[in-house]
C-alpha positions as CSV (number, residue, x, y, z in Angstrom):
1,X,0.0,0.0,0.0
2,X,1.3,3.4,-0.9
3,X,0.5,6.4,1.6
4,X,-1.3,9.6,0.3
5,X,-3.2,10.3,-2.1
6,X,-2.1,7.8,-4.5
7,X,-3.4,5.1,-2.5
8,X,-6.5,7.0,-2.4
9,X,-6.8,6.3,-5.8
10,X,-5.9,2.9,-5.8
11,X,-8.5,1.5,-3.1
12,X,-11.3,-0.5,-4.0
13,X,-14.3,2.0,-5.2
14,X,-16.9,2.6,-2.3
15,X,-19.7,0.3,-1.8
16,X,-23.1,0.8,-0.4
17,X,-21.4,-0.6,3.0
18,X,-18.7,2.5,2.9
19,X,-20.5,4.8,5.1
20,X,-17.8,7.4,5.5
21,X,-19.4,10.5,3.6
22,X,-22.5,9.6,5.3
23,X,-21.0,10.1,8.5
24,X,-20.1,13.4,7.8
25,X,-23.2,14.7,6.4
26,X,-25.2,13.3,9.7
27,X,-22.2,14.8,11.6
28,X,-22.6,17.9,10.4
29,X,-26.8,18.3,10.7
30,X,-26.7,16.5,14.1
31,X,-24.2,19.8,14.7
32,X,-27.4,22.0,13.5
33,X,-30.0,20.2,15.3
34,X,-28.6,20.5,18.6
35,X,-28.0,24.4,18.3
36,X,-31.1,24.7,17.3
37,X,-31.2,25.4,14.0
38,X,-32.6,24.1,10.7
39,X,-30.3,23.2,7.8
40,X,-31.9,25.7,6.1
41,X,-30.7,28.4,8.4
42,X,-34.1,29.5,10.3
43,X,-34.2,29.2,13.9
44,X,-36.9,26.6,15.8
45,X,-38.1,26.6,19.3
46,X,-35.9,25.2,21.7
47,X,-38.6,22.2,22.2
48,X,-38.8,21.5,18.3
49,X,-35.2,21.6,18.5
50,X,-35.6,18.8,21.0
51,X,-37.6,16.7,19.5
52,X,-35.9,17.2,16.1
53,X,-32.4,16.0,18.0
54,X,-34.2,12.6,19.0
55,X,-35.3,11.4,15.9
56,X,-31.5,12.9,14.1
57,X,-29.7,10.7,16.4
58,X,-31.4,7.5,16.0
59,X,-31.1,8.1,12.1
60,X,-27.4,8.3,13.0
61,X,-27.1,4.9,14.6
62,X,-29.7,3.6,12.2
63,X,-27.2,4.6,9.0
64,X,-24.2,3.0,10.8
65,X,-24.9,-0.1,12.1
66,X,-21.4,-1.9,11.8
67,X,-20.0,1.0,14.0
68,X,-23.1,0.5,16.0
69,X,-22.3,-3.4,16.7
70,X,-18.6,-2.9,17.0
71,X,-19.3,-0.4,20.1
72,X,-21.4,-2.2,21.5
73,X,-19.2,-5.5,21.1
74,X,-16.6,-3.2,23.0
75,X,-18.6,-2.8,25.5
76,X,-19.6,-6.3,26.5
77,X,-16.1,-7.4,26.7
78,X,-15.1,-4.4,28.5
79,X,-17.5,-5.3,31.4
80,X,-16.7,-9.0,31.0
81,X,-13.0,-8.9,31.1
82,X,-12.9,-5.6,33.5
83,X,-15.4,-7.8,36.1
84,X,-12.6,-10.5,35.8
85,X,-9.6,-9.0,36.3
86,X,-11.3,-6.9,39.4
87,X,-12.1,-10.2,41.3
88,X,-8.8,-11.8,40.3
89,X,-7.0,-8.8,42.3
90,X,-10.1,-8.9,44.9
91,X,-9.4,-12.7,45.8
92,X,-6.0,-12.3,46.1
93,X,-4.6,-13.6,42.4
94,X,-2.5,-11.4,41.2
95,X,0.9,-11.0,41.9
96,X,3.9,-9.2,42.7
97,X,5.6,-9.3,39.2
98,X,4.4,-7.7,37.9
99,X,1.5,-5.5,39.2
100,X,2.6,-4.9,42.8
101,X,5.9,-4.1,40.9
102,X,4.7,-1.2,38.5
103,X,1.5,-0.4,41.3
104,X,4.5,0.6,43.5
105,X,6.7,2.2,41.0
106,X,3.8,4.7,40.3
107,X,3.0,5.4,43.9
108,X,6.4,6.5,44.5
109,X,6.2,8.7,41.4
110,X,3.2,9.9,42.9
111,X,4.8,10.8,45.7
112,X,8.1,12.3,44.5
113,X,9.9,9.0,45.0
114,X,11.7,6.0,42.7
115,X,13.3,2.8,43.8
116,X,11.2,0.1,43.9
117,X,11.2,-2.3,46.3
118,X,9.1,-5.0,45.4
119,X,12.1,-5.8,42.3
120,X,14.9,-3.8,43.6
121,X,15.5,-1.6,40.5
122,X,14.8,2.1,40.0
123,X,11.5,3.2,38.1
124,X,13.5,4.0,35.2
125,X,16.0,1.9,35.5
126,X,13.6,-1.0,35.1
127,X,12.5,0.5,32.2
128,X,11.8,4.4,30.6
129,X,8.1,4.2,31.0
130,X,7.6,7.9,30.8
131,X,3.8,7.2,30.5
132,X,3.8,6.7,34.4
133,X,3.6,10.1,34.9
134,X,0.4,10.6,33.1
135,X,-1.3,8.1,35.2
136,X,0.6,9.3,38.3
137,X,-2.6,12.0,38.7
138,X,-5.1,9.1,39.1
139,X,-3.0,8.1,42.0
140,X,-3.6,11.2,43.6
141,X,-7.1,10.8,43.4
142,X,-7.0,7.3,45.1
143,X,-5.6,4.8,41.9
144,X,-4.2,1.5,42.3
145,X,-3.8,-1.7,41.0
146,X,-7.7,-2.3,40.3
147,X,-7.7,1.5,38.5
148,X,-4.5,-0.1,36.8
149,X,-6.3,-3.2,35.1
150,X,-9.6,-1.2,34.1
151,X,-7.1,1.0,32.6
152,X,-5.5,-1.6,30.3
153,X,-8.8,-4.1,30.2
154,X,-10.2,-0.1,28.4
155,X,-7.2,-0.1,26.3
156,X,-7.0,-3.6,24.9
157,X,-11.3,-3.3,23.8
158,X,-10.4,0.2,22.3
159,X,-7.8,-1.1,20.2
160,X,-10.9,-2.8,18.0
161,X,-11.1,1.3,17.1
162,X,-8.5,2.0,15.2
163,X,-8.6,-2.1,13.1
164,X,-11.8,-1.5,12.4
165,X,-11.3,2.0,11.0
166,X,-8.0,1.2,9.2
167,X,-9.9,-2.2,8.0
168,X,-12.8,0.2,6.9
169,X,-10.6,2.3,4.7
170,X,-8.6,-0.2,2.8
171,X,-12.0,-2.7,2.4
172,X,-14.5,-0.1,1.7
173,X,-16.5,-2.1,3.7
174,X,-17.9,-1.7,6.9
175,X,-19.2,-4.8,7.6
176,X,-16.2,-6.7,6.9
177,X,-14.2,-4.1,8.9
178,X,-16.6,-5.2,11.5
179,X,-15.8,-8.8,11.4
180,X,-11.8,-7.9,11.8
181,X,-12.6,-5.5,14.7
182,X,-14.5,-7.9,16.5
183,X,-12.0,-10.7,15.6
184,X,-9.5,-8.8,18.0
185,X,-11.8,-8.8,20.6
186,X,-12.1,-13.1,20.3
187,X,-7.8,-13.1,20.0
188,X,-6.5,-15.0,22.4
189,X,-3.7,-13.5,23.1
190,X,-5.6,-10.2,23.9
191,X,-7.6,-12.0,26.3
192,X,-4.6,-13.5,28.1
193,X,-2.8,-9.9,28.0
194,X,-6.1,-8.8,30.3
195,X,-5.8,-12.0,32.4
196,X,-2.1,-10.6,33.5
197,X,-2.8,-7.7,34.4
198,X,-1.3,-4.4,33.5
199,X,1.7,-3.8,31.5
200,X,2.9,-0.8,30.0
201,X,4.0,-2.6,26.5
202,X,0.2,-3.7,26.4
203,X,-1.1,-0.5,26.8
204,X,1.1,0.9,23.8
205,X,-0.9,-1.0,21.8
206,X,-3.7,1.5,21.1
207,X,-1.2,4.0,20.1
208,X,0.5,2.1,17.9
209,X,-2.6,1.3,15.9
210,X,-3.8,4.6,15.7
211,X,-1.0,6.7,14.8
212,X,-0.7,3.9,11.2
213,X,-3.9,4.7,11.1
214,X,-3.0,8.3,11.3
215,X,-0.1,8.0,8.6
216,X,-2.2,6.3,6.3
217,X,-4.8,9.2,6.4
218,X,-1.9,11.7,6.2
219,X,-2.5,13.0,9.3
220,X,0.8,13.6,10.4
221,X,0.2,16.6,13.2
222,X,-1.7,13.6,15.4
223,X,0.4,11.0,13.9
224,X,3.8,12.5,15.8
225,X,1.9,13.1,18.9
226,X,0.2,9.3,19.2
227,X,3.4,8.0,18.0
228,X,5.0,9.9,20.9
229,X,2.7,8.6,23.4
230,X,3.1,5.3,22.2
231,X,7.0,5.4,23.2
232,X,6.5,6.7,26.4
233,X,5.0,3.4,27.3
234,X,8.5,1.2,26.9
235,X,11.6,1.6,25.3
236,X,11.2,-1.3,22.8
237,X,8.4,0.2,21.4
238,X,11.1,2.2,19.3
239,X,12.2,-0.7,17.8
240,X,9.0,-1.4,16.2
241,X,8.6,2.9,15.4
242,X,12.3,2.4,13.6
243,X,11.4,0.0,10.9
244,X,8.1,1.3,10.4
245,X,9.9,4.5,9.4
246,X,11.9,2.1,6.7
247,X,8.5,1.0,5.6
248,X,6.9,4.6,5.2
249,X,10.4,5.7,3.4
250,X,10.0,2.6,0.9
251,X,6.1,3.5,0.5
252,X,7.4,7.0,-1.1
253,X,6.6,9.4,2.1
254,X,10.4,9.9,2.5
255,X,10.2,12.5,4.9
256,X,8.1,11.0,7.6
257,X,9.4,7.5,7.1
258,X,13.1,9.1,8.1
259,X,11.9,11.3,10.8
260,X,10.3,8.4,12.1
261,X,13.0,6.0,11.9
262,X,15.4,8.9,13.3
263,X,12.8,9.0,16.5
264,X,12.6,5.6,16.9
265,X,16.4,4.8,17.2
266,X,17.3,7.9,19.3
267,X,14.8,6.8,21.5
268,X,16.0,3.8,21.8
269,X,20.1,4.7,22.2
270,X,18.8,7.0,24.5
271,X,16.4,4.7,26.9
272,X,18.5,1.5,26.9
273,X,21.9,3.0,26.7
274,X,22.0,6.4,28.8
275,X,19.1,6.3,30.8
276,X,18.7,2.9,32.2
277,X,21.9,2.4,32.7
278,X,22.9,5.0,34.7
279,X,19.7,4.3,37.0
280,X,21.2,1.1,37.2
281,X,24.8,0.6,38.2
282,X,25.8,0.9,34.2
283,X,24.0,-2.3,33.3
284,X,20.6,-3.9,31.5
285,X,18.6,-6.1,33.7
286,X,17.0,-7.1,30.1
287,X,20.4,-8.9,29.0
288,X,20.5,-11.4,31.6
289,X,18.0,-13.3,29.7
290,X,20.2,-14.3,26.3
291,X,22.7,-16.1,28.1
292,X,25.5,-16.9,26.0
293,X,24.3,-15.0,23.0
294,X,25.2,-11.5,25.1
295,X,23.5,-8.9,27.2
296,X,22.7,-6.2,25.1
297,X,21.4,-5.9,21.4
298,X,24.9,-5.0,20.1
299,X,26.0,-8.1,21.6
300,X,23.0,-9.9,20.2
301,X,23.6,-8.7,16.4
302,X,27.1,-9.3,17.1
303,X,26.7,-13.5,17.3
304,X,24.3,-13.3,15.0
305,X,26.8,-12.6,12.4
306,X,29.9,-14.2,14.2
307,X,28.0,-17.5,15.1
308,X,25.0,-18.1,13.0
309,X,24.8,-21.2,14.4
310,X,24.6,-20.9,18.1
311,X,21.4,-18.3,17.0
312,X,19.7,-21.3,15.0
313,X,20.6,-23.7,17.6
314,X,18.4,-21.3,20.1
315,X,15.8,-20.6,17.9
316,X,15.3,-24.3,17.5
317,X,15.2,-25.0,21.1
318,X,13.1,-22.5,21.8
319,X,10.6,-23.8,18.5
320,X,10.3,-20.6,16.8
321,X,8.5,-21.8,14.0
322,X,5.5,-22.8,16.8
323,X,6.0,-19.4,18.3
324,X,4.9,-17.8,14.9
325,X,2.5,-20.7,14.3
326,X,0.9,-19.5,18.1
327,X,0.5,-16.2,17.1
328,X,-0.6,-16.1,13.5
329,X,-3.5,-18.5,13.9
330,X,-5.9,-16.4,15.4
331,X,-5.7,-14.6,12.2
332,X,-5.8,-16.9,9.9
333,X,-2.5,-16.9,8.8
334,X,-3.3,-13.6,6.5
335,X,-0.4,-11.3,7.8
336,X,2.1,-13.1,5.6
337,X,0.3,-11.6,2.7
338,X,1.7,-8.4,4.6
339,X,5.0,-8.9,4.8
340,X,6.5,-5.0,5.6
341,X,4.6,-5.0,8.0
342,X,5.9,-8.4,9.6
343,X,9.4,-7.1,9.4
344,X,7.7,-4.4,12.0
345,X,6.7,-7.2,14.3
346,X,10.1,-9.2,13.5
347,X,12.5,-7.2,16.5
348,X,10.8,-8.2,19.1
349,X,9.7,-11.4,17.9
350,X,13.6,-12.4,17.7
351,X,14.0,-10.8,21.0
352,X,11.2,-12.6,22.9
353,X,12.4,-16.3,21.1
354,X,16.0,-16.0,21.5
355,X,15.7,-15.8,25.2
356,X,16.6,-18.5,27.7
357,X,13.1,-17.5,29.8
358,X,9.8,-19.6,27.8
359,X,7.5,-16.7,29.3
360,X,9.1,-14.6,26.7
361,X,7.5,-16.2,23.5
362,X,4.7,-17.5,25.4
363,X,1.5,-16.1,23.5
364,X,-0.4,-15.2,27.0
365,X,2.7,-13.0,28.2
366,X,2.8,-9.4,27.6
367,X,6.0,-9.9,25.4
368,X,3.8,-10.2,22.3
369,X,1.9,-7.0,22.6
370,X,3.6,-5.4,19.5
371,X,4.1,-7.6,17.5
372,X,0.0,-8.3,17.8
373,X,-0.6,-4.5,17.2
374,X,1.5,-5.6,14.1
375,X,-0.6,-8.5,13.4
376,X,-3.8,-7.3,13.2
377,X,-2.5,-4.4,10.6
378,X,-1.3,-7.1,8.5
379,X,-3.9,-9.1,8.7
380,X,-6.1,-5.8,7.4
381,X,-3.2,-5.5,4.6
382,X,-3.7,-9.7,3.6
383,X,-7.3,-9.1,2.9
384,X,-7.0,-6.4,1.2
385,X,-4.8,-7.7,-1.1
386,X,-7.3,-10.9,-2.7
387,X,-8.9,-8.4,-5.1
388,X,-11.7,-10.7,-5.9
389,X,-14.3,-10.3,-4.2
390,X,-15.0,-13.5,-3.5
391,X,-11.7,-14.7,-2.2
392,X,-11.8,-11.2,-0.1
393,X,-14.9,-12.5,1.9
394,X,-13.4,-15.6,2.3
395,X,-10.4,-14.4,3.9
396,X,-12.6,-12.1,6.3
397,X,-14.8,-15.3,6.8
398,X,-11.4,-16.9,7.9
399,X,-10.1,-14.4,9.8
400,X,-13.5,-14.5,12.0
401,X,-13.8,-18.1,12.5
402,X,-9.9,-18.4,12.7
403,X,-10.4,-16.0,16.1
404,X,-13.2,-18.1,17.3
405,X,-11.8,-21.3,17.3
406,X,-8.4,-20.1,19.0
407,X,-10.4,-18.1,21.3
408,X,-12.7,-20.9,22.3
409,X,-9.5,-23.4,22.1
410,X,-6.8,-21.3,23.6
411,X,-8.4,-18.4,25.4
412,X,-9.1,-17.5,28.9
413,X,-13.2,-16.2,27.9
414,X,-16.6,-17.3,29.2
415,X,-16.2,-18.9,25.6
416,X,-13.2,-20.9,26.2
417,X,-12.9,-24.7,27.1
418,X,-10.2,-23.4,29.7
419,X,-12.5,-20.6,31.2
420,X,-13.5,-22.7,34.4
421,X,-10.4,-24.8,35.5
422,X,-8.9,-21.8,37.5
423,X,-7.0,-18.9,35.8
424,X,-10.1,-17.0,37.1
425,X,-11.1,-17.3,40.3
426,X,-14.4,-17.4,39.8
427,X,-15.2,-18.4,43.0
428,X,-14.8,-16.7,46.1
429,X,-11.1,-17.2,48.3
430,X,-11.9,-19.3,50.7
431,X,-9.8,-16.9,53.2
432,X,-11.0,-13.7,51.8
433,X,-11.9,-12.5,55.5
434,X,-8.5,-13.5,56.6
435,X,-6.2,-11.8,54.0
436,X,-8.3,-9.0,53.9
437,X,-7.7,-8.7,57.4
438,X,-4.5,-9.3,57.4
439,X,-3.6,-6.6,55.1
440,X,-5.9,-4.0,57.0
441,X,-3.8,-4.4,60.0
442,X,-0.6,-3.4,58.4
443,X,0.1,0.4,59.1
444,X,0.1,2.6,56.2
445,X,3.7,3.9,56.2
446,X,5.1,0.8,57.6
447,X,8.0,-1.1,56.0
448,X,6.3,-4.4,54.7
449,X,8.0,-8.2,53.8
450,X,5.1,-10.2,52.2
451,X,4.0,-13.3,50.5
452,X,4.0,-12.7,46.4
453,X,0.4,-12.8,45.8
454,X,-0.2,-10.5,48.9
455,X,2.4,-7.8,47.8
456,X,-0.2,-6.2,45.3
457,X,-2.6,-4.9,48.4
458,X,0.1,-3.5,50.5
459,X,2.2,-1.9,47.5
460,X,1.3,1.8,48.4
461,X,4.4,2.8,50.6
462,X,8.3,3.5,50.5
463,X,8.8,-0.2,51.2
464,X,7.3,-3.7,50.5
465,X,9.8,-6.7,49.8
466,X,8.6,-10.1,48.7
467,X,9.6,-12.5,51.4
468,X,12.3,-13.9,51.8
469,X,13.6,-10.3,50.6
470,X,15.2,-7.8,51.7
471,X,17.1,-10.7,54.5
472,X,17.5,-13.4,51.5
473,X,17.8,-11.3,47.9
474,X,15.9,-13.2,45.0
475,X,14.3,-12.2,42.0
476,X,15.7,-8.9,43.6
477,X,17.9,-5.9,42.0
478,X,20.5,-6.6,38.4
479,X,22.9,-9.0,38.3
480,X,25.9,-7.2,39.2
481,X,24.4,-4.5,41.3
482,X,24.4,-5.4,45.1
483,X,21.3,-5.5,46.3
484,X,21.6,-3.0,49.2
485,X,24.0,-0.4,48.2
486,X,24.9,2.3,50.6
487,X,25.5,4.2,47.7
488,X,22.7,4.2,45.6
489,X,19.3,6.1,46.0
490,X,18.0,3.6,48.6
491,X,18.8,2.8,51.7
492,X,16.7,0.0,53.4
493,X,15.1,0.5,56.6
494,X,14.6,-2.5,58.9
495,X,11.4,-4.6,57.7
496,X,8.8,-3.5,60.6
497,X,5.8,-5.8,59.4
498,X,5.7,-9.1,58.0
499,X,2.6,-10.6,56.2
500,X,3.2,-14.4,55.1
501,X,0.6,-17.2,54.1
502,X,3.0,-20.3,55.3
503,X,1.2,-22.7,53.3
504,X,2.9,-20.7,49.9
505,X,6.1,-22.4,51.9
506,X,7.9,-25.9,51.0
507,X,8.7,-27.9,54.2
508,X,11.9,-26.9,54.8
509,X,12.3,-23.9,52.5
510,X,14.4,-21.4,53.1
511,X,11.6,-19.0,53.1
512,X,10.0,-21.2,56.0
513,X,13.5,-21.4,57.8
514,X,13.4,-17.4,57.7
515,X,10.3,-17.1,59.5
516,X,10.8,-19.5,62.2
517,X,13.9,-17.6,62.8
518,X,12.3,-14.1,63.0
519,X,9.5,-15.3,65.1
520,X,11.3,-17.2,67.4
521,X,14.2,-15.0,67.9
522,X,12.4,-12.1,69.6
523,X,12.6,-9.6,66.2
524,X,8.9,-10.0,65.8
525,X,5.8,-10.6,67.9
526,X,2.7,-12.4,66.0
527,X,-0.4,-9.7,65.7
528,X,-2.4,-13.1,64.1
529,X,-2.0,-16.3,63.0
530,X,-4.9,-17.2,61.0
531,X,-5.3,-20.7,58.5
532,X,-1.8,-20.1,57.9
533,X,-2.1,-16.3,57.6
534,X,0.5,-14.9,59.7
535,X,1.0,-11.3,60.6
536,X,4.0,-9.7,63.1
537,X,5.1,-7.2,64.0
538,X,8.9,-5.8,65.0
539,X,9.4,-5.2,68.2
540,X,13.3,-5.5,68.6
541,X,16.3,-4.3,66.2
542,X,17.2,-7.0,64.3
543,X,19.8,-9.6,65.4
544,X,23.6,-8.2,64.5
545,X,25.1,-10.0,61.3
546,X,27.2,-12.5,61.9
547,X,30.8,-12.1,60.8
C-alpha cells in the first residue's frame, strides 16, 4: 500500500457498506440540530429543536450499524474482562511481578519518589516508562492496582477502534471491517494480556494502531503526537517505530518514514543506553536473559553474524516456528500476505524467542503485545490484497472463524474450554476475610516483607519486599548490582511488618526457615496467626550479622 493520495486512488471503489461520507453529512446536521437550527438556516423553538435531535440521532445509529455493533461488542467485553480481572486482584490472584511491581513504581512517582522495592530496581532503571507520569494524577485521586487493570482491560477493547477504521478504509466495507474489529476482541492472546494484568508494553498497543492509522490518512500533526505517546509506554516500542519509518520511506513518504526512523532509534540509544543504565549501576537487567548469545542488542547482532549457528541452535530449542505458528492462527495466517509489516513485528519477535526465559514467547505474556498490534494491521493488509471479491470474503470469513476457534481453544473467555479450571477465580477465596484482614492491620507507612500474591494490596508505601527479601535477595535488583547499596538512592530500613501465608512455603524452604527464625528469635511478635495467615510485628532491632 502506498500512503497519500495515490493510494487514495488505488483503493477499492466505495460500496453501499462504505459509510464514510454519510458520517459526515449526519455529523454535520446532528451539529445544527442541537443548536437549534434548521439546515436551512431558520431558527426553531428550543422544544422543536428537541424533538428534532431525537429522531437525528437514532437516524445516525440507524445509517451505521457496523460502527453500531462494534461499540457495542466493545462494551460487552469491557465489562466482561474488567469484572474478571477486578475479582482476580479482589481474591488475592495477582501478583507481585508484575503488578505490585509497576502499582509501587507509580505510587512512588506519585509521591516524589523512585526505587522500587518490590524488584529492587529504579522506576527507570527497570525500564523508561515515561507514560507513568500521566497516570501518576489518578493516584492522587486514590488509583491503584484495580484502577490499573480497568485501565488496560479499556485499552485492549479500544484497540478494535483503530482495526476497524483502518480495516474500513482499505475494504470499503464496513461490515467486513466489523468482522476484523470484532475478531481482535475473540484473539486470544488479547484476552490473556487482560488476564495478566497491567503492563505498560500492552497499553502501547492502542497508540500504535492509531497513529498507522493516522499515517495512512496523512494526518501527520496527530500522527507524531500518538506515536510519541506510544513510546513513552517502553523503550522497545522504538524498535518497532524504527522499521516502520523504513516501511513509510520505501512506500514513497520519505520525509516521515526518516523522521520516524530517526525517532525511533534515538529513542532507543537514548532509553536502553543512557538512561537505564545509569539508574542502574551501568548495566541492563534485560540482558541477563540471552545467556550466551550476550547482554545487550549489540551483543545480540554481534553473534548473529559471528555465530550463526549458536542463534539457530536457540531458535530451534526454543521452536520458533511454533512461536509464529501460536501467534498467527488467530488470524488466519493472512499477515504473511503483509510482509512489511511483519518485518515491524520481527524485533521483538527475535527478541522474545531467543531468550533462555519460555514466558518470553509464550503467546499469553505481555512480550507479544507489539508484535499483535502488528498482526492485526497485517492481517487488514492480507485481505485487502485478494482483489476478488470473493476470495476477499473468504479471507474475512477466515479471519473471524480463525479467532473463534483459538479463542474458544486457547483463550481465557466465558467462551473458552479453559474458562472454568482456574486462571479465574471465579469463586470466592476461601480466606477472603483472613487476608483481607490481614492486610488491613498493616500500618500505612510501615516497611512491609510479604508473600508474592499479597504484595499487590500492600504496594502503596516507600517499602514492601517479597519475602524472603530484603534478608535473602531473590528475583531482587541486576545482576551485578548489590542488592543493598549504601551508595545508591536507597537505603533500606529494617522490615517493621511481615505478612506471610505459610502454606505458599515448601517444608523446609528457606523461606519457611526465615520465619521460624524471626519469630522465634524475639525480632517479631505475632499480631495473628490465622489458617496459615501470619502477621508480626517488629518489636526489637534486628539480630547483628554474623561475621
Amino acid at each position: 500500500m502506498v500512503l497519500g493520495p495515490t493510494a487514495r486512488s488505488r483503493q477499492p471503489s466505495p460500496t453501499p457498506d462504505d459509510v464514510t461520507p454519510e458520517l459526515a453529512v449526519d455529523e454535520a446536521a446532528g451539529a445544527d440540530e442541537v443548536a437549534g437550527v434548521e439546515v436551512d438556516g431558520d431558527e426553531t423553538p428550543d422544544r422543536e429543536a428537541a424533538a428534532a435531535t431525537r429522531p437525528g440521532r437514532l437516524d445516525r445509529l440507524r445509517s451505521h450499524p457496523a460502527e453500531v455493533v462494534l461499540g457495542a461488542s466493545i462494551v460487552v467485553w469491557c465489562i466482561v474482562f474488567g469484572r474478571l480481572i477486578w475479582q482476580r486482584h479482589a481474591r488475592f490472584a495477582t501478583f507481585d511481578f508484575d503488578l505490585g511491581h509497576h502499582d509501587q513504581a507509580i505510587w512512588l512517582l506519585s509521591q516524589g519518589k523512585g526505587f522500587i522495592t518490590v524488584s529492587g530496581m529504579p522506576v527507570f532503571g527497570h525500564h523508561l516508562t515515561l507514560a507513568y507520569f500521566a497516570v501518576v494524577p489518578l493516584y492522587w485521586l486514590g488509583g491503584g492496582p484495580q484502577l490499573l487493570d480497568l485501565l488496560q482491560t479499556a485499552a485492549l477493547g479500544l484497540s478494535a477502534v483503530p482495526i476497524f477504521l483502518y480495516a474500513r478504509d482499505r475494504l470499503g466495507n464496513a461490515w467486513q471491517a466489523l468482522a476484523i474489529g470484532v475478531a481482535w476482541l475473540l484473539n486470544p492472546t488479547v484476552q490473556w494480556l487482560c488476564w495478566e494484568a497491567w503492563h505498560p508494553e500492552t497499553m502501547a498497543i492502542p497508540f500504535l494502531l492509531t497513529a498507522y492509522l493516522l499515517a495512512t490518512r496523512r494526518r501527520w500533526r496527530w500522527y507524531w503526537v500518538v506515536l510519541v505517546a506510544a513510546l513513552a509506554w517502553k523503550e522497545d516500542v522504538a524498535i518497532a517505530v524504527a522499521i516502520l519509518g523504513i516501511v513509510f520511506a520505501v512506500r514513497g513518504e520519505r520525509r516521515v518514514g526518516l523522521a520516524t526512523l530517526a525517532l525511533g532509534v534515538v529513542w532507543f540509544l537514548v532509553a536502553y543506553g543512557v538512561v537505564m543504565p545509569h539508574f542502574n549501576g551501568g548495566t541492563n537487567q534485560a540482558g541477563i536473559f540471552y545467556g550466551a548469545l550476550g547482554n545487550s542488542p549489540g551483543d545480540l547482532v554481534r553473534t548473529t553474524l559471528t555465530d550463526p549457528t549458536m542463534v539457530i541452535d536457540r531458535l530451534r530449542d526454543n521452536d520458533a516456528l511454533g512461536y509464529a505458528r501460536d501467534l498467527l492462527a488467530p488470524f488466519g495466517f493472512l499477515p504473511v500476505l503483509a510482509p512489511a509489516l511483519l518485518a515491524v513485528a520481527a524485533p521483538q519477535f527475535f527478541a522474545n524467542i531467543l531468550t533462555n526465559a519460555n514466558f518470553f514467547y509464550d503467546i499469553r505474556f505481555h512480550y507479544t503485545a507489539i508484535i499483535l498490534a502488528m498482526l492485526a494491521l497485517a492481517t487488514v493488509e492480507g485481505v485487502a490484497r485478494l482483489r476478488l471479491g470473493g476470495l476477499r470474503r473468504f479471507g474475512v470469513g477466515l479471519v473471524a472463524a480463525s479467532a473463534l476457534a483459538t479463542s474458544v481453544a486457547w483463550g481465557v473467555s466465558p467462551l473458552s474450554t479453559d474458562y472454568r479450571i482456574g486462571y479465574w477465580p471465579l469463586q470466592g477465596n476461601a480466606r477472603q476475610d483472613v487476608l483481607d484482614d490481614a492486610v488491613a492491620s498493616v500500618p500505612d507507612d510501615a516497611a512491609v516483607a510479604a508473600t508474592y500474591y499479597i504484595v499487590p494490596h500492600l504496594s502503596h508505601r516507600d517499602q514492601i519486599y517479597t519475602c524472603p527479601n530484603p534478608w535473602i535477595p531473590a528475583y531482587w535488583g541486576v545482576a551485578g548490582v548489590a542488592p543493598h547499596d549504601p551508595d545508591s538512592n536507597h537505603v533500606p530500613a529494617e522490615v517493621e511488618w511481615v505478612v506471610i501465608d505459610r502454606t505458599t512455603h515448601t517444608p523446609g524452604s528457606r523461606e519457611e526457615l526465615l520465619l521460624d527464625d524471626l519469630l522465634t528469635n524475639g525480632e517479631f511478635d505475632v499480631v495473628s496467626d490465622r489458617e496459615g495467615v501470619v502477621v508480626a510485628r517488629r518489636v526489637a532491632p534486628p539480630a547483628p550479622p554474623e561475621p
